[in-house]
N, C-alpha and C positions, 0 to 999 in steps of 0.2 A: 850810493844811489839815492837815497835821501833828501841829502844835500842836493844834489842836482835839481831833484822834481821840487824842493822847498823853494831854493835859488831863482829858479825858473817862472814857477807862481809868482813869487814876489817881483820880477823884473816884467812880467807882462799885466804890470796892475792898470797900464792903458785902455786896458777891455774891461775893469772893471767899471771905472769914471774919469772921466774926461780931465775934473776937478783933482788936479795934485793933494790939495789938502784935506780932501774927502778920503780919497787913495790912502792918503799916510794915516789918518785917523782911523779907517778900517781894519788898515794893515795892527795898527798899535793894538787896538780892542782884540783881534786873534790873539795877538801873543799874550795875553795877558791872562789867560786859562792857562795859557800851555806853560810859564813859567812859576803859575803857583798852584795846578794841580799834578806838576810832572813828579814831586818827590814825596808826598804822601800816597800818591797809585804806588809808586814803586816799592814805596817801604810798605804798604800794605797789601799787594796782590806780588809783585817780583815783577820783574822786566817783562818776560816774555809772552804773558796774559795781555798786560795793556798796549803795549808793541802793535802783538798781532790786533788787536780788534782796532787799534785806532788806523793802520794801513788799510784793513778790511773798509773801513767807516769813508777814508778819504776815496780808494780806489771806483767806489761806488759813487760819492759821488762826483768825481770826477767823470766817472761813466754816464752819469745823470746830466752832466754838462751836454754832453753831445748830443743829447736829443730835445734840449730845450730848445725852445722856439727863440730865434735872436732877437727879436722885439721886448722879451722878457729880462 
């Protein structure tokens, strides 16, 4: 399930900027947290604390998408 909603984001980066290179450079700065704060969370809190709060954290704002104003 994950996967999917990651995959998905990442393939509709059209809505983000028009600019492919903008796009890919965005896209790069995300990952770059997430591939070197994923194994000291883990080794210091366990999976399942940081799991949940970071679903909680996107689902929100993903929710927060849909009511922004599309001029934003």
């Amino acid at each position: 399930m994950a996967g999917t909603v990651y995959f998905g984001l990442s393939l509709s980066g059209a809505i983000i900027s028009d600019n492919p290179f903008l796009y890919m450079v965005l896209s790069a700065l995300m990952e770059v947290p997430a591939y070197t704060l994923t194994i000291p969370l883990v080794r210091r809190l366990g999976s399942k604390g940081p799991l949940s709060s970071f679903f909680l954290t996107s689902g929100v704002v993903l929710l927060a998408l849909a009511f922004t104003p599309s001029g934003q």
